[in-house]
C-alpha positions as CSV (number, residue, x, y, z in Angstrom):
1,X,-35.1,21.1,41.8
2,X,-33.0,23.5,39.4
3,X,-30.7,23.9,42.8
4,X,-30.1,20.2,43.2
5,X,-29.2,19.6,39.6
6,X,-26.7,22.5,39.8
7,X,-25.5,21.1,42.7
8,X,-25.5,17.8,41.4
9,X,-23.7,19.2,38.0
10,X,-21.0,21.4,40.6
11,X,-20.3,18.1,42.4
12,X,-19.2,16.2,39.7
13,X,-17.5,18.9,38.0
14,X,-14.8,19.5,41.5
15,X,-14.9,15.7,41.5
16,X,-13.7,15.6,37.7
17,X,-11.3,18.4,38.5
18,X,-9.8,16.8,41.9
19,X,-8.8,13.7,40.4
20,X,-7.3,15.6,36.9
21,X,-5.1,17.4,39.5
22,X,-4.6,14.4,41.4
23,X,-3.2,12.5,38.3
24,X,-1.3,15.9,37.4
25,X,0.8,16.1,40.8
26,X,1.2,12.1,40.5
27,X,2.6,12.6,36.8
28,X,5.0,15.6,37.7
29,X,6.5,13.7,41.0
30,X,7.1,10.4,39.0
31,X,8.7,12.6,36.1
32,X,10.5,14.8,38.8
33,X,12.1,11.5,39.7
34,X,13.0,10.3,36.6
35,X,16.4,10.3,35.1
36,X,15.4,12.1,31.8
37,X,18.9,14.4,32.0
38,X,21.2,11.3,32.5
39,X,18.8,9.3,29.7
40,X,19.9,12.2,27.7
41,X,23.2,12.4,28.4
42,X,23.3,8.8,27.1
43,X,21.6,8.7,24.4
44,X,23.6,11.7,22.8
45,X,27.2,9.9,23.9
46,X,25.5,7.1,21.8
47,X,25.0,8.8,18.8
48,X,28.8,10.6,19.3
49,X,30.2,6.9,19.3
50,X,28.6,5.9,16.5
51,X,29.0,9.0,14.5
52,X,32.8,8.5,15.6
53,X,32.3,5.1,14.2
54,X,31.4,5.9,11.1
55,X,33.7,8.7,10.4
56,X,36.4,6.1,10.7
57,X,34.9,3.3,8.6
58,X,34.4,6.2,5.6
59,X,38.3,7.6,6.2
60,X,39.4,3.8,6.2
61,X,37.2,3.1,2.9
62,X,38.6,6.2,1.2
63,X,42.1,5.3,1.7
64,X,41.5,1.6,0.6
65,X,39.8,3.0,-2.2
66,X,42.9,5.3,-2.7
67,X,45.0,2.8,-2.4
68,X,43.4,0.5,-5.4
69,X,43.3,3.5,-7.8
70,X,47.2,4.0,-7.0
71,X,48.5,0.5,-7.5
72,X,45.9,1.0,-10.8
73,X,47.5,3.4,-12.3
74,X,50.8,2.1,-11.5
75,X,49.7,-0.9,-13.5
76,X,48.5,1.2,-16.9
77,X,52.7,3.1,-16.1
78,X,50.6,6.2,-14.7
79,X,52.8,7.9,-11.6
80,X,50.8,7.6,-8.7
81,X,49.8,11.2,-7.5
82,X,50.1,11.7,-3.9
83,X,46.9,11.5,-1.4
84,X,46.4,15.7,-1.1
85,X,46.9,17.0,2.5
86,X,45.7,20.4,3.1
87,X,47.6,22.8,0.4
88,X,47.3,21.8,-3.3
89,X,48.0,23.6,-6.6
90,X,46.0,24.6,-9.4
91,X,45.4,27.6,-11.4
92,X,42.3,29.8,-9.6
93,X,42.9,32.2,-6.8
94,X,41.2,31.6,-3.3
């Protein structure tokens, strides 16, 4: 009797283990076939475009902002300093 619940207990076990590894290999094939490099590929060339995107609606808001503050100061008889482009002056050392 202690043999045929072993048995019994062994049994079920390999069946338990047989289908795991049956659902395993099925899993791995379908994910083998799966686009998941060109999904990437795509998602990441969305967020490029839309980080593009909004790297141009900020540069466009800072030069209409720019552009306010200018015809502002032209207003109050302030000269209008000129949008900075790489090289500026002032008195510290680099």
């Amino acid at each position: 009797m202690v043999v045929q619940g072993f048995l019994g207990k062994a049994a079920g076990t390999v069946v338990t283990g047989v289908v795991g590894v049956s659902a395993y290999e099925l899993l791995r094939k379908a994910l083998a076939k799966a686009p998941l490099h060109d999904a990437a590929v795509t998602a990441t060339e969305w967020g490029l475009r839309g980080t593009r995107r909004a790297e141009e609606a900020a540069e466009s808001a800072r030069l209409k902002v720019a552009d306010v503050v200018a015809e502002a100061r032209e207003r109050i008889g302030e000269e209008a300093q000129p949008p900075a482009i790489g090289e500026h002056e002032h008195d510290h050392e680099h």
